[in-house]
C-alpha positions as CSV (number, residue, x, y, z in Angstrom):
1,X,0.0,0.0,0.0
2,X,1.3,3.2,-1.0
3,X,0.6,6.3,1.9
4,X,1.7,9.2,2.8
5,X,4.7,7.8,5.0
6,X,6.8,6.9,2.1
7,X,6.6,10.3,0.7
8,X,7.7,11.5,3.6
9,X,10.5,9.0,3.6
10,X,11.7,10.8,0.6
11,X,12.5,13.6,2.4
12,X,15.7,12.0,3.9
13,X,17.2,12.2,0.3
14,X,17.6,16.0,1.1
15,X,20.1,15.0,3.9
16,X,22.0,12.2,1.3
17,X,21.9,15.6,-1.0
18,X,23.5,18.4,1.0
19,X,26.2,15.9,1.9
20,X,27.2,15.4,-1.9
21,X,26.4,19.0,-3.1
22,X,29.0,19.7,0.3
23,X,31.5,17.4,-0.5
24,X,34.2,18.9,-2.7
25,X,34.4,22.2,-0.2
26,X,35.0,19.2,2.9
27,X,37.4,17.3,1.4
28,X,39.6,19.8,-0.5
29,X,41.7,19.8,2.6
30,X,42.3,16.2,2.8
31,X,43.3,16.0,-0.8
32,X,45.8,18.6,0.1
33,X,45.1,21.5,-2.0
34,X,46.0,23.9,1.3
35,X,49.5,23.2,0.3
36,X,49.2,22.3,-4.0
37,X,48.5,25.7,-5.6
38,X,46.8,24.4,-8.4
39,X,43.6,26.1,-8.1
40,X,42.2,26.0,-11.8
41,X,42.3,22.1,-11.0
42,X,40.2,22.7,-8.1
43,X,38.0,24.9,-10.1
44,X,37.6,22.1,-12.8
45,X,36.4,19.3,-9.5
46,X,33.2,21.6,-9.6
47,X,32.8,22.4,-13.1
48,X,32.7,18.0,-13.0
49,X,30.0,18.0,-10.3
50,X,28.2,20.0,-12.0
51,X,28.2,18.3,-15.3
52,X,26.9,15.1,-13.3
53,X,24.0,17.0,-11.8
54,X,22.9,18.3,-15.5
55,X,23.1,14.9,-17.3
56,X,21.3,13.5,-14.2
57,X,18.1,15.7,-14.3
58,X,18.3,15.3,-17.5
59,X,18.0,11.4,-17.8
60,X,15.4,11.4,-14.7
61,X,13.1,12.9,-17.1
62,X,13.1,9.5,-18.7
63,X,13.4,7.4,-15.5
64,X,11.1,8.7,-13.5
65,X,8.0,7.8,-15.4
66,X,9.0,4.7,-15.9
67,X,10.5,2.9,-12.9
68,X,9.1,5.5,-10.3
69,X,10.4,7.4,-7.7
70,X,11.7,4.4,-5.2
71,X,14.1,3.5,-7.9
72,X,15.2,6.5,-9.0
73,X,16.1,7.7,-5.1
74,X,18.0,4.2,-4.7
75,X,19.8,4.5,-8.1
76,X,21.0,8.1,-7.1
77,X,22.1,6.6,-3.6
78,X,23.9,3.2,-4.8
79,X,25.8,5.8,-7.4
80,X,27.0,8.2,-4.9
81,X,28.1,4.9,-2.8
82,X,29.9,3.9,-5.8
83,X,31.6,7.6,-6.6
84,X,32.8,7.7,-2.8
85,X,34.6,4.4,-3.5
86,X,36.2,5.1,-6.6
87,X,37.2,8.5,-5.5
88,X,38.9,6.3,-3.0
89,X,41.0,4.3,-5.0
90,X,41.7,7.8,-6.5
91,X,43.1,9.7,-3.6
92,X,46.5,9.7,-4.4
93,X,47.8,13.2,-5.7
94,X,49.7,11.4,-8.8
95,X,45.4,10.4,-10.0
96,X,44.6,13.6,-9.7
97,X,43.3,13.4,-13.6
98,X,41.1,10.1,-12.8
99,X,39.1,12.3,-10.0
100,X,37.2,13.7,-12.6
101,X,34.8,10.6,-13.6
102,X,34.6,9.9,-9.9
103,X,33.2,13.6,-9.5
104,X,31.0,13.6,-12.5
105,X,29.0,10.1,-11.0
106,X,29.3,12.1,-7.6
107,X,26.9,14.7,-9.3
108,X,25.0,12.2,-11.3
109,X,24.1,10.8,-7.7
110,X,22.8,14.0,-6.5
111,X,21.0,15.1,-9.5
112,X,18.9,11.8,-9.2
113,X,18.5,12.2,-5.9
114,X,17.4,16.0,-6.5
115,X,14.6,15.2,-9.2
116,X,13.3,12.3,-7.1
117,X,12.8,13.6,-4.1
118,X,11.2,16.4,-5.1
119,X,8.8,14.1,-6.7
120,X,8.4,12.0,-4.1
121,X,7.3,14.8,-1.5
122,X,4.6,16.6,-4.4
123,X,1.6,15.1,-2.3
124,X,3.1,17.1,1.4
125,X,4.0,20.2,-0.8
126,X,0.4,20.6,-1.8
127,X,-0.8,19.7,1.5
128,X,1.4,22.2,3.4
129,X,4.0,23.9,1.3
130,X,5.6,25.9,3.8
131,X,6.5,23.3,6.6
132,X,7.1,20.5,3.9
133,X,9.9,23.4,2.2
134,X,10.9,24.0,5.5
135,X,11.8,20.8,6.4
136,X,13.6,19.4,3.1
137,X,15.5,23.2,4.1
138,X,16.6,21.6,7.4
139,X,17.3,18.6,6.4
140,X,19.7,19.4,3.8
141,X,21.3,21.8,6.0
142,X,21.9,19.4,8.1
143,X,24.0,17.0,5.7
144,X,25.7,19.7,4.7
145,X,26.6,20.2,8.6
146,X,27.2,16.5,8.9
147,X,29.6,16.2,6.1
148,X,32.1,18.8,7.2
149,X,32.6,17.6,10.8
150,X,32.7,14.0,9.8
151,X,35.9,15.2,7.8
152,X,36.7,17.2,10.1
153,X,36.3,14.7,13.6
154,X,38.3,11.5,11.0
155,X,41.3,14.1,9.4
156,X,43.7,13.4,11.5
157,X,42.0,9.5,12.5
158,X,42.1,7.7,9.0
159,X,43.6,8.2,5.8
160,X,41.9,9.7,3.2
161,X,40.9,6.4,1.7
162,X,39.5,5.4,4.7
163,X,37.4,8.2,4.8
164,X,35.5,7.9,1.6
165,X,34.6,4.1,2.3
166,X,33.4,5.4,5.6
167,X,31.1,8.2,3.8
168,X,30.2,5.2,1.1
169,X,28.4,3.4,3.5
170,X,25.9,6.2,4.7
171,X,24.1,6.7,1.0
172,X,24.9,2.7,0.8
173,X,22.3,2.0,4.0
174,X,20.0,4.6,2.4
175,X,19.9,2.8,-1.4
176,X,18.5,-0.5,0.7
177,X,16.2,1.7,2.5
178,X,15.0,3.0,-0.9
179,X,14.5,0.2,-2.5
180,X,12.5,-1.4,0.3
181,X,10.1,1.4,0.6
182,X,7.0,2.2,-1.5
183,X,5.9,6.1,-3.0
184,X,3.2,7.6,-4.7
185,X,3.8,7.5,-8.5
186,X,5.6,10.4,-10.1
187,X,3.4,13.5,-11.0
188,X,3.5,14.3,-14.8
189,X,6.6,16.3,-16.0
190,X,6.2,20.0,-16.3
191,X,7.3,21.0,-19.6
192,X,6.3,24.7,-21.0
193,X,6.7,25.0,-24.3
194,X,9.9,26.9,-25.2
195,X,7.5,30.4,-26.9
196,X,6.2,30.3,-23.1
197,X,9.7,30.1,-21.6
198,X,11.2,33.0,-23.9
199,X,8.2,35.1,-22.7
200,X,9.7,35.1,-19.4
201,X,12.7,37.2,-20.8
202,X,10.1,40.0,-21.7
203,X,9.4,39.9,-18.2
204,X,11.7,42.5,-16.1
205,X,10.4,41.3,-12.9
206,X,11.3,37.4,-14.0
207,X,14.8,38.3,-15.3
208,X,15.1,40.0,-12.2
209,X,14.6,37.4,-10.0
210,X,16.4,34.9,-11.6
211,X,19.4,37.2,-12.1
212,X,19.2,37.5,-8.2
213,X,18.7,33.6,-7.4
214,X,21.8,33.2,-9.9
215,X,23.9,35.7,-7.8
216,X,22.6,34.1,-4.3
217,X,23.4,30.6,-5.7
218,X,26.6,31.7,-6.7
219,X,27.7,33.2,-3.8
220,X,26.8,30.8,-0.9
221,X,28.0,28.0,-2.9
222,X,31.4,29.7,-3.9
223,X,31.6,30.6,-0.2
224,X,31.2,26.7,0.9
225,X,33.3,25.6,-2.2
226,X,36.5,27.9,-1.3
227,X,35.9,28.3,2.5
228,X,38.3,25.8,4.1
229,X,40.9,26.8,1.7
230,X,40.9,30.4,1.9
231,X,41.3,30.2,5.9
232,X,44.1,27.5,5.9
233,X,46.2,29.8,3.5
234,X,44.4,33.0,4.9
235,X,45.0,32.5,8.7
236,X,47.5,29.7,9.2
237,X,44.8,27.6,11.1
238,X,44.4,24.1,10.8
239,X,43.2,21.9,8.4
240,X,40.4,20.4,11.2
241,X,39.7,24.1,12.5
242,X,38.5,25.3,9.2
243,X,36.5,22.0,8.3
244,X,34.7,23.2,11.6
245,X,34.2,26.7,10.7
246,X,32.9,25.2,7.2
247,X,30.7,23.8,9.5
248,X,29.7,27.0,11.5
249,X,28.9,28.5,8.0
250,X,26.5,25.6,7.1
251,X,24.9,26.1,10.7
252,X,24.4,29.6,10.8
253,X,22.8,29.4,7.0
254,X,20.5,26.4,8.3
255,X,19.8,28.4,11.7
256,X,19.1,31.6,9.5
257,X,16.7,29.7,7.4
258,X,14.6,28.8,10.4
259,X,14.9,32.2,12.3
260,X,13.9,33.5,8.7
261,X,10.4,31.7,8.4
262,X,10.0,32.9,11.9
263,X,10.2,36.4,11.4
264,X,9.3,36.3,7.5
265,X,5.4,37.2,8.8
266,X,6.1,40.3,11.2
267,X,8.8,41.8,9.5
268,X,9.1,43.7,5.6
269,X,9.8,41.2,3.0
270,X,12.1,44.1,1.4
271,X,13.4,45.4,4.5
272,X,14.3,41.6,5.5
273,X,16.2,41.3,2.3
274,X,18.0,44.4,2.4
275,X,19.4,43.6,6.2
276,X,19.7,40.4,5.1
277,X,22.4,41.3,1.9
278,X,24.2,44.0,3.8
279,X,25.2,41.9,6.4
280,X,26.2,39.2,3.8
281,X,28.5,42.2,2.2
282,X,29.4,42.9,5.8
283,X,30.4,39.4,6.7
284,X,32.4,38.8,3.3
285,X,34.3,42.5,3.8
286,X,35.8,41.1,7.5
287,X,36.4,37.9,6.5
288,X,38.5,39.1,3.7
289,X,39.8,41.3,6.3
290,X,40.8,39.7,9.4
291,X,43.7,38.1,10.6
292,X,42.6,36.1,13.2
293,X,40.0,33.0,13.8
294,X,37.6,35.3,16.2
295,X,36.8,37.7,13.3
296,X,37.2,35.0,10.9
297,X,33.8,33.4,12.7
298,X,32.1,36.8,13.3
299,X,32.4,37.3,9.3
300,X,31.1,33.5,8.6
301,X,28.1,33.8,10.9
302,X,26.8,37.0,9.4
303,X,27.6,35.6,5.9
304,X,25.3,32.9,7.0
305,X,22.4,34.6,8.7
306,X,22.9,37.5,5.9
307,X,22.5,34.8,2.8
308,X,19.8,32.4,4.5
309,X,16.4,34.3,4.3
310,X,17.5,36.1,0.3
311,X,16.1,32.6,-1.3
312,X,12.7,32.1,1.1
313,X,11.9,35.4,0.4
314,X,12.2,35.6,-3.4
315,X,10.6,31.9,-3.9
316,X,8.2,33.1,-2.0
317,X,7.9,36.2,-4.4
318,X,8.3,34.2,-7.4
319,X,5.3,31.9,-6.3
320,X,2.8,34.4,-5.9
321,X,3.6,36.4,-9.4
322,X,4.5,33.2,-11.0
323,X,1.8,30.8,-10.6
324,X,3.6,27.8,-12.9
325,X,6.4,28.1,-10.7
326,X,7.3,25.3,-8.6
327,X,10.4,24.2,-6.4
328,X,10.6,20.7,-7.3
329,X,10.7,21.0,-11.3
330,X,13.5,23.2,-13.5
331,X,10.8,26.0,-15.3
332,X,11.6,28.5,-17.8
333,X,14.4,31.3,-16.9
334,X,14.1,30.6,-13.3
335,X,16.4,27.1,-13.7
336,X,18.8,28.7,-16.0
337,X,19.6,31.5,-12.9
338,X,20.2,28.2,-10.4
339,X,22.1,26.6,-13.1
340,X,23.9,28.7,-13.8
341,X,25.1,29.9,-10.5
342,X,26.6,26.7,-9.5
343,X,29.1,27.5,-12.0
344,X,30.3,30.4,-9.4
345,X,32.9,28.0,-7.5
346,X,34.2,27.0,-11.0
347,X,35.0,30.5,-11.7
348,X,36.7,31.2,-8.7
349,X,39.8,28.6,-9.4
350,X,40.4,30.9,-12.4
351,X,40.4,33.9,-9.8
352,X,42.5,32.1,-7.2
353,X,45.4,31.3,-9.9
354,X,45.6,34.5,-11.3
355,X,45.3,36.9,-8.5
356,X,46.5,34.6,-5.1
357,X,44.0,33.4,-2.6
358,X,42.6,36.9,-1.4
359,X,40.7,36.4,-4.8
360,X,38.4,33.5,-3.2
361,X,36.6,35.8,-1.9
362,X,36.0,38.5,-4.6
363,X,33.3,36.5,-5.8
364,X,31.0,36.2,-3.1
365,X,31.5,40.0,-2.1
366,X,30.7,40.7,-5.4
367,X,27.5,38.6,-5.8
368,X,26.3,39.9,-2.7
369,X,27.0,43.4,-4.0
370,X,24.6,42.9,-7.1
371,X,21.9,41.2,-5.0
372,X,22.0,44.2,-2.8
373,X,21.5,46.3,-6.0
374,X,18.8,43.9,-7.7
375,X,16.9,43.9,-4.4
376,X,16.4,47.6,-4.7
377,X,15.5,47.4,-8.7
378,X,13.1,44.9,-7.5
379,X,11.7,47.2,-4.7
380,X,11.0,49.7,-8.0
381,X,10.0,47.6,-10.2
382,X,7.2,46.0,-7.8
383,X,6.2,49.7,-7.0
384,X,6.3,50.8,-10.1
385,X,4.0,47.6,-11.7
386,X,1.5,47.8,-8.8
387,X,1.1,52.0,-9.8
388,X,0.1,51.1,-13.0
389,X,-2.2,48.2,-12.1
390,X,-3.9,51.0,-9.9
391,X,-4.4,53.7,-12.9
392,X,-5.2,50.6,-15.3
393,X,-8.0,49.8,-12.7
394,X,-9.2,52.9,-12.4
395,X,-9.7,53.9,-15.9
């Protein structure tokens, strides 16, 4: 019998996703890039990731309809058990080159994962969108938390090897779960015809917000990617002190989140985002700053509270002007912006082996800088749209 408790089940696939979408910014430090200046190479690990992710969606268009959402979650688990433990056999720094496929199925495990379980949870989003949001939210942060202090509490424990088998087994025990457990079957793809999607670019409001969620995307990911890095050569600290404050930053974005939702009812939605991006631009300027761990955490935790309630706040926008959007499915102009600012870490290796690693984090001040600026074009534009619906009504 198929109820509502294995959709829900599906919602643990969120915490199997934020440890993969984590991983590369965790374990850049035990593949000793601290020391190895090659940072274009780094730059290529994500531009591999994200290859994986887009050839996965891609094919779960097929799956999906086919073999259902069970399989696809367990497929997307039992590949991501597979891409830790050839990435094992990989660590050594003379295999550097043979990281890449490993990195590529590492993706392809999270983009199944990512088109599944957002199927699988449809039913509880149309029930109760906010707490079923809410809670994938949470539980992604919190595999993003879990993967950096599992590298961080086993650095200086196992070998690097060791590691990976040890992060194999987690989305191993979840691909048996998955394939034991039963869901509804998968809605019907949403697929707007392409003269639909290219009226979204007439839009000003829609290129807007997805040139906003393509900044944000950017720049907490670029922030996650580069973190660990940037304070080992920054500060001096530790390889296991700034897997910890990778940590911090996940916590403080997941803690944001929550605090967000809170206050997202008494407070301004455009005052909320404007705090929210100045003390992002705030938290990047002392972190670039700073020459010690105290006002290296300062800068992450306002980094984090300042980029965790930008995305609530625009989906939230983007759902009530754009009825055909919805989180689980890419649509129109709105998936190139996320796309496309997952490319942000790539960019930065570029950055980084050009300019040294103060360049890390000239991305994410930058972002931040043109979502404070896009934040007040969308204060105007809003304004300005709901003026003329006034004078069109009155006439």
């Amino acid at each position: 019998m198929i109820d509502v408790v294995g959709n829900r089940h599906g919602l643990s696939g969120f915490f199997i996703s934020g440890m993969l979408l984590s991983f590369l910014g965790a374990i850049l430090p035990a593949w000793r890039h601290h020391i190895d200046t090659g940072f274009s190479l780094i730059g290529y690990y994500f531009l591999a990731l994200n290859l994986g992710i887009l050839i996965a969606v891609r094919c779960s268009y097929a799956l999906l309809p086919r073999k259902g959402v069970g399989f696809v979650l367990g497929i997307g688990s039992l590949l991501a058990c597979i891409a830790f433990l050839c990435l094992a056999v990989v660590s050594s720094p003379a295999l550097i080159v043979w990281r890449y496929p490993g990195l590529i199925l590492l993706g392809g495990s999270a983009g199944f994962l990512n088109s599944a379980v957002f199927h699988a949870i449809s039913p509880l989003y149309k029930q109760d969108p906010a707490s079923t949001v809410n809670l994938g939210g949470i539980l992604f942060g919190l595999g993003c938390v879990a993967m950096a202090l599992l590298v961080a509490g086993t650095f200086f424990v196992y070998t690097v090897p060791s590691i990976l088998i040890l992060l194999a087994t987690i989305p191993g025990l979840f691909a048996i779960s998955y394939a034991r457990g039963k869901f509804a079957p998968p809605e019907a793809m949403v697929d707007r015809p392409l003269r639909e999607v290219l009226k979204d670019f007439r839009n000003p409001a829609a290129v807007m917000f997805s040139l906003l969620l393509f900044f944000q995307f950017g720049n907490e990911w670029a922030l996650a990617g580069w973190l660990p890095i940037f304070l080992i050569r920054r500060l001096g600290i530790s390889p296991e002190t700034s897997l910890t404050m990778l940590a911090l930053y996940w916590a403080a974005l997941l803690v944001g989140r929550i605090l967000a939702q809170v206050v997202l009812g008494r407070v301004g939605h455009t005052r909320l985002l404007s705090s929210s991006a100045l003390a992002a631009v705030f938290g990047c300027t002392i972190l670039s700053l700073t020459a010690g761990s105290f006002g290296a955490c300062v800068g992450i935790v306002l980094v984090g509270f300042g980029f965790a309630s930008i995305y609530p706040i625009v989906a939230e926008k983007i759902g009530h002007r754009f009825t055909y959007y919805h989180p689980g499915f890419y649509n129109g102009i709105f998936s190139l912006a996320v796309t496309g600012g997952l490319l942000a870490p790539w960019t930065i290796g570029y950055f980084a082996e050009a300019w040294g690693i103060q360049a890390i984090m000239v991305v994410p001040l930058l972002g931040t800088v043109m979502v404070v600026l896009l934040v007040v074009l969308i204060t105007l534009e809003t304004k300005f749209s709901g003026n003329l619906r006034r004078r069109a009504g009155a006439v």
